[in-house]
ROFITOR-29147 format. One record per residue (C-alpha): residue number from 1; residue in one letter; x, y, z. Coordinates in nm, 4 decimals, padded with zeros to 6 digits, always signed. Example, Ala and Ser with C-alpha at 12.3 -4.5 7.8 and 13.67 -1.06 7.14 Angstrom:
NODE   i aa       px       py       pz
NODE   1  a +01.2300 -00.4500 +00.7800
NODE   2  s +01.3670 -00.1060 +00.7140
END
This chain:
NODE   i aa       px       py       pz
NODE   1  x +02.8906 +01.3424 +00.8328
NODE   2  x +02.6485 +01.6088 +01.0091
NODE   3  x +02.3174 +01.5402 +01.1402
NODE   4  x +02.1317 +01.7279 +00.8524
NODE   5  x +02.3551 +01.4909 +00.5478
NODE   6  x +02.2991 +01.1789 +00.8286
NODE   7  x +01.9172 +01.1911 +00.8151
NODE   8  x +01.8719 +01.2867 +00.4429
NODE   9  x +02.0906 +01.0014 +00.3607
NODE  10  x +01.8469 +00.8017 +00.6214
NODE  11  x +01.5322 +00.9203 +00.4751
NODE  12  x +01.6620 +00.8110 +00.0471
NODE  13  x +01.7540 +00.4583 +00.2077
NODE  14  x +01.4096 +00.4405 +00.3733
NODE  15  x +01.2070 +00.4868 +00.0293
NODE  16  x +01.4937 +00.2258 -00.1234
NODE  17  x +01.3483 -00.0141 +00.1202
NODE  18  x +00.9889 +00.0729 +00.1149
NODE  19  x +01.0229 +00.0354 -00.2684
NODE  20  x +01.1886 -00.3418 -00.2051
NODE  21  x +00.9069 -00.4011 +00.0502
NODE  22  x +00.6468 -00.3137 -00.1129
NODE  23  x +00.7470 -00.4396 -00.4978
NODE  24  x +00.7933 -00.7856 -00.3195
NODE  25  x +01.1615 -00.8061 -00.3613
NODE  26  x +01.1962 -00.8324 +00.0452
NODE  27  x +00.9291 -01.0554 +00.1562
NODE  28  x +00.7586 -01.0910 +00.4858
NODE  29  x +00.9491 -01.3175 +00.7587
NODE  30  x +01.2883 -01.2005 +00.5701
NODE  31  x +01.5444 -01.1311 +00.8506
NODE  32  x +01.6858 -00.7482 +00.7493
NODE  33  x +02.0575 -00.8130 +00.7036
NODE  34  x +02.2493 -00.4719 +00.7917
NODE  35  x +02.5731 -00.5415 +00.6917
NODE  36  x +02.4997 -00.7027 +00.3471
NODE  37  x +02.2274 -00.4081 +00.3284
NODE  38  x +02.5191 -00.1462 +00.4453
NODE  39  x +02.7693 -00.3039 +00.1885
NODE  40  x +02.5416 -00.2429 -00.1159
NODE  41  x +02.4401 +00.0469 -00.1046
NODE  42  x +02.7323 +00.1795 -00.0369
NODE  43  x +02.6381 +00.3585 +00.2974
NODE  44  x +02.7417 +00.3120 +00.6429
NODE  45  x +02.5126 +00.1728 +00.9090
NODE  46  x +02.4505 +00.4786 +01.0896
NODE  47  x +02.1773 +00.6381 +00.8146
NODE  48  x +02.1074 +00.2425 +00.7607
NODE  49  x +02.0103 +00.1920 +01.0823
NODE  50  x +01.7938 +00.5478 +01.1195
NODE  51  x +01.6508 +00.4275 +00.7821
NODE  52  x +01.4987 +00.1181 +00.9586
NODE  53  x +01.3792 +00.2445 +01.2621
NODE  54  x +01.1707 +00.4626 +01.0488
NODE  55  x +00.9984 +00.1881 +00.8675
NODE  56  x +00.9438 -00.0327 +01.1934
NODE  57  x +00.7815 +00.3087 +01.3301
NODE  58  x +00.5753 +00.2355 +01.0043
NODE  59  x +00.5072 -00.0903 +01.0435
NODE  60  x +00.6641 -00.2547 +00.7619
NODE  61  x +00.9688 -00.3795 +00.9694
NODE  62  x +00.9062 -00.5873 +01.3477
NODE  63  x +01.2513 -00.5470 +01.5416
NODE  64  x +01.3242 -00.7946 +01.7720
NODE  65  x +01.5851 -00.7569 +02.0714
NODE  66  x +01.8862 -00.9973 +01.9939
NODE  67  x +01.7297 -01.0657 +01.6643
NODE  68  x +01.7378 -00.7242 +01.4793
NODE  69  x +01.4536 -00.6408 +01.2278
NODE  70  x +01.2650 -00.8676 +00.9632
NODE  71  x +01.0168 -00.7791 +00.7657
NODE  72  x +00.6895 -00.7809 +00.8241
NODE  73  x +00.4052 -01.0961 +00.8251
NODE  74  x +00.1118 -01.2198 +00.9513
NODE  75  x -00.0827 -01.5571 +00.9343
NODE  76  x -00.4365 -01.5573 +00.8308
NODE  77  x -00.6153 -01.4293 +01.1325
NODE  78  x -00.3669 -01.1238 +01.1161
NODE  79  x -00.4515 -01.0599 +00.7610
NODE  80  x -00.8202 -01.0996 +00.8363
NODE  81  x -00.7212 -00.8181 +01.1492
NODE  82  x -00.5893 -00.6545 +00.9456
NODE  83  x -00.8794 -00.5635 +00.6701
NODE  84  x -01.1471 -00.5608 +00.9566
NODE  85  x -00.8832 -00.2051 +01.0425
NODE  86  x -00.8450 -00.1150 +00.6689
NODE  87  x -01.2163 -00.1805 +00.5794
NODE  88  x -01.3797 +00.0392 +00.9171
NODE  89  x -01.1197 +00.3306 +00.8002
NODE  90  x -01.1302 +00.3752 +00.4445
NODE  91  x -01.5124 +00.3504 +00.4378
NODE  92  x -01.5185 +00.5955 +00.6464
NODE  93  x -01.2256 +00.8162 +00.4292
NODE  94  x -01.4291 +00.7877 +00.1209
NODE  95  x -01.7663 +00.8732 +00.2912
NODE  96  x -01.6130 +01.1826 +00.4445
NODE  97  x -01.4008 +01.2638 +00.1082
NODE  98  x -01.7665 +01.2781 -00.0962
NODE  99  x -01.8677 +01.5214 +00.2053
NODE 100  x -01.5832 +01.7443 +00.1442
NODE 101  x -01.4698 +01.7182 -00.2276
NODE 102  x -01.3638 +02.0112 -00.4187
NODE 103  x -01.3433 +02.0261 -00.7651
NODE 104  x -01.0059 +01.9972 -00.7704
NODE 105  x -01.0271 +01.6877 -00.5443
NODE 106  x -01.2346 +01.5425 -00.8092
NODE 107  x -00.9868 +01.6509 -01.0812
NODE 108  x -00.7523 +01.4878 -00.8700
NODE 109  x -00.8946 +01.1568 -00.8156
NODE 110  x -00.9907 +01.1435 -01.1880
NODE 111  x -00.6346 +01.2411 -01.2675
NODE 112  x -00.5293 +00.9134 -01.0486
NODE 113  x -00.7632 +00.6734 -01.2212
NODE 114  x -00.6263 +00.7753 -01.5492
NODE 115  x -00.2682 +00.7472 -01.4608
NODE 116  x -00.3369 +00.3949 -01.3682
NODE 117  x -00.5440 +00.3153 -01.6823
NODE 118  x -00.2701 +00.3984 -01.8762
NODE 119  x +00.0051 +00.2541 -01.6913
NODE 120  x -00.1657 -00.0664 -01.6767
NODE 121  x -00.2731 -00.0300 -02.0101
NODE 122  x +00.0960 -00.0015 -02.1426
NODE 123  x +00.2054 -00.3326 -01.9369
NODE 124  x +00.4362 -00.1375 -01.6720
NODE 125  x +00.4503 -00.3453 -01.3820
NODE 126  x +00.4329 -00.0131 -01.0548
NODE 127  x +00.0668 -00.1521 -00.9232
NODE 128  x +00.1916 -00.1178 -00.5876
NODE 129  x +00.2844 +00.2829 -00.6775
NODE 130  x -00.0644 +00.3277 -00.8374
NODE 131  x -00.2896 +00.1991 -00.6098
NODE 132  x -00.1427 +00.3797 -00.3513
NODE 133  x -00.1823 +00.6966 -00.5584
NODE 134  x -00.5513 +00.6295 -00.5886
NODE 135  x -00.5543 +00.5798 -00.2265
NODE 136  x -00.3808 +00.8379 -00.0858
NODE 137  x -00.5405 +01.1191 -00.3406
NODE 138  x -00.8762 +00.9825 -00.1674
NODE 139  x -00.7194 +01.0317 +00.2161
NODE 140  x -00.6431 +01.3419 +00.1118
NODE 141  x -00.9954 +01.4705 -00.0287
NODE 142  x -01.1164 +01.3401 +00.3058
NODE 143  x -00.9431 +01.5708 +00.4968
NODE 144  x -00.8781 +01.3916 +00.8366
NODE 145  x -00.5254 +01.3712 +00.8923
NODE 146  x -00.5388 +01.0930 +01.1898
NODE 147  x -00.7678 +00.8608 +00.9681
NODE 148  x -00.5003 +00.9251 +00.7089
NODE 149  x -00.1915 +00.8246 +00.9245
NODE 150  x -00.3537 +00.4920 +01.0198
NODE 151  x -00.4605 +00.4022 +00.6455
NODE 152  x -00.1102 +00.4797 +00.5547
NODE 153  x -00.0134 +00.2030 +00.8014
NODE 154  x -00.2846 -00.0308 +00.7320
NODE 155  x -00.2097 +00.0284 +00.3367
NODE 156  x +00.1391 -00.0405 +00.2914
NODE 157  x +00.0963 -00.3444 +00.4655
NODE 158  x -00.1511 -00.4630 +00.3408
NODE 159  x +00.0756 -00.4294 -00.0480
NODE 160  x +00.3699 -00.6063 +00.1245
NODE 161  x +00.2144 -00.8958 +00.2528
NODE 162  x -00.0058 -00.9498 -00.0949
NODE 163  x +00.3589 -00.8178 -00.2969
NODE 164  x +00.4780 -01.2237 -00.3373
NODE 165  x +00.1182 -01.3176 -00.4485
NODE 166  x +00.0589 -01.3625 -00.8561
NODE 167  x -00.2574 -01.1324 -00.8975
NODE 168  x -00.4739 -01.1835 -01.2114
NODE 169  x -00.5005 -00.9373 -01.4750
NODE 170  x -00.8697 -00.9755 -01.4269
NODE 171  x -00.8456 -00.8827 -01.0348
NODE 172  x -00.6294 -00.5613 -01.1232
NODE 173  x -00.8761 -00.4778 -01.3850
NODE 174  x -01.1357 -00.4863 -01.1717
NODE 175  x -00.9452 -00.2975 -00.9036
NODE 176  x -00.9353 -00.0247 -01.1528
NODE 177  x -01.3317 -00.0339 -01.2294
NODE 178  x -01.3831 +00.0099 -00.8514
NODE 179  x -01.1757 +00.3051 -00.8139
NODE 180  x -01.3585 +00.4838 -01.0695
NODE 181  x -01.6289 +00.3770 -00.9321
NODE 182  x -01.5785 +00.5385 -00.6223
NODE 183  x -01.4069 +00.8133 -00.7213
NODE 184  x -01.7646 +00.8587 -00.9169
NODE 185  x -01.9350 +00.8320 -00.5796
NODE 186  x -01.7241 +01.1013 -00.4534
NODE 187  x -01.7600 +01.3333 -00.7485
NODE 188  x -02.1529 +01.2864 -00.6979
NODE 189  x -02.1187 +01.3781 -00.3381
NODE 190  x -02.2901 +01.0354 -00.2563
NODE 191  x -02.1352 +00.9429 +00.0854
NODE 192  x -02.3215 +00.6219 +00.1356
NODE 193  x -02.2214 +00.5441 -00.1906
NODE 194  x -01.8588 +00.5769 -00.1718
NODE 195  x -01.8473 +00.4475 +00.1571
NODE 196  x -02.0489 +00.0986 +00.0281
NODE 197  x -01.8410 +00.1049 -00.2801
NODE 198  x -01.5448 +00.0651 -00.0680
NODE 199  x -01.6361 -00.2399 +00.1479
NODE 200  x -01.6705 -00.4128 -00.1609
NODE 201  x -01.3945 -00.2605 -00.2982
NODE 202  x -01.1729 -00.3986 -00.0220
NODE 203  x -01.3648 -00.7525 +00.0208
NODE 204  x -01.2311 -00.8429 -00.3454
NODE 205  x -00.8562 -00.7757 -00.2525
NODE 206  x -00.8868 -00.9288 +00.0543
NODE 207  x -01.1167 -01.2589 -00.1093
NODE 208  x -00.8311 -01.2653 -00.4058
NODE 209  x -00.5633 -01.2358 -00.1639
NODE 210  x -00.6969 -01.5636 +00.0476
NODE 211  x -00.7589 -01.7578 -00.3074
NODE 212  x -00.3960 -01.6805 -00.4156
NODE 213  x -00.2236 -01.7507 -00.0807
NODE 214  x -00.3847 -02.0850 +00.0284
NODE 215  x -00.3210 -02.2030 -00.4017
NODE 216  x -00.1290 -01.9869 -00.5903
NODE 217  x -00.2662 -02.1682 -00.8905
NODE 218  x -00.6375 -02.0447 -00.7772
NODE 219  x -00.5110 -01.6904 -00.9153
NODE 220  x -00.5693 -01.8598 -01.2397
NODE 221  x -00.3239 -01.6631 -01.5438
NODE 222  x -00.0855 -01.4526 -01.3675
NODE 223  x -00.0725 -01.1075 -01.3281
NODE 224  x +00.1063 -00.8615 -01.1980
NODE 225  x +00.2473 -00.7376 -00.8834
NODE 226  x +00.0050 -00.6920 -00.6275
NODE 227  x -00.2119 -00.3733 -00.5743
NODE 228  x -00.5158 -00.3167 -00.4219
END
């Protein structure tokens, strides 16, 4: 196989896994099993192996020498690390994307909010896919490519570690209300705005995320898989 087939092979088995990681079908502590991995899906552990140095470089894998990768976890004062990073950077992205919206930003982050209204609405379970959507349409309006590669980081790990959590339909409802919210904000050009909107935005995943992780049953009816 050349080098070009070796790493576009590497780079499809990287979104298979991000897809697993993040939809909560590979959970964090699980040890990544290469072989078994290698066996079905029918590839060899070359691209395999490319595949998962990629999503360590990510974050979403932790290798370990003599151990191999596993995905990846934290305990409580990691998660709570964890938002302090995601909270100080994506107030910041939505303050500077109402600063330098277009209107096709806006047209955009309307477009994003509708997608997931009707998604939602139609009882598809790809929360996961649509917050992300939301969020990265808002990096994007932003403009400031090193805040963006951080909340990428911060993001997706944030979805894996909530991904084997039961969120209630009346958290991802609200979820929804706050993006419009915000993406309101933005349209207005109210920095301050967007930037508050956010905090509060991301103190009611990370409050729901505690409730549902120390009682399960505290998540009340369940939902669906977890967004943000």
């Amino acid at each position: 196989m050349s080098e070009t087939l070796q790493r576009g092979l590497a780079v499809q088995i990287a979104e298979v896994l991000r897809e697993r990681l993040l939809s909560g079908r590979l959970t964090p502590g699980t040890r990544i099993n290469e072989v078994v991995l290698a066996r079905e899906l029918g590839t060899s552990r070359g691209p395999l192996r490319e595949a998962v140095r990629q999503l360590v470089s990510e974050g979403l894998l932790v290798h370990t020498p003599n151990r191999g990768a596993t995905v990846f976890a934290a305990d409580p004062a990691g998660v709570a690390a964890l938002f302090e990073l995601r909270t100080a950077l994506e107030s910041e992205c939505a303050r500077l994307a109402a600063e330098r919206r277009d209107d096709k930003d806006v047209a955009a982050l309307r477009s994003a909010c509708a997608r997931a209204r009707k998604t939602i609405g139609s009882g598809r379970s790809l929360v996961h896919r649509l917050d992300l959507d939301f969020h990265r349409t808002l990096t994007d309006t932003a403009r400031s490519p090193r805040i963006g590669e951080q909340l990428w980081r911060v993001q997706q790990q944030v979805i894996l570690l909530r991904s084997p959590l039961d969120v209630p339909a009346a958290h991802t409802a609200d979820s929804l209300d706050d993006h419009e919210e915000i993406a309101a904000a933005v349209a207005d050009g109210d920095a301050e705005r967007a930037a508050a909107l956010m905090r509060l935005h991301l103190d009611r995943v990370r409050n729901q995320m505690a409730a549902s992780a120390e009682d399960p049953a505290a998540a009340s009816t369940p939902g669906v898989p977890a967004g943000g």
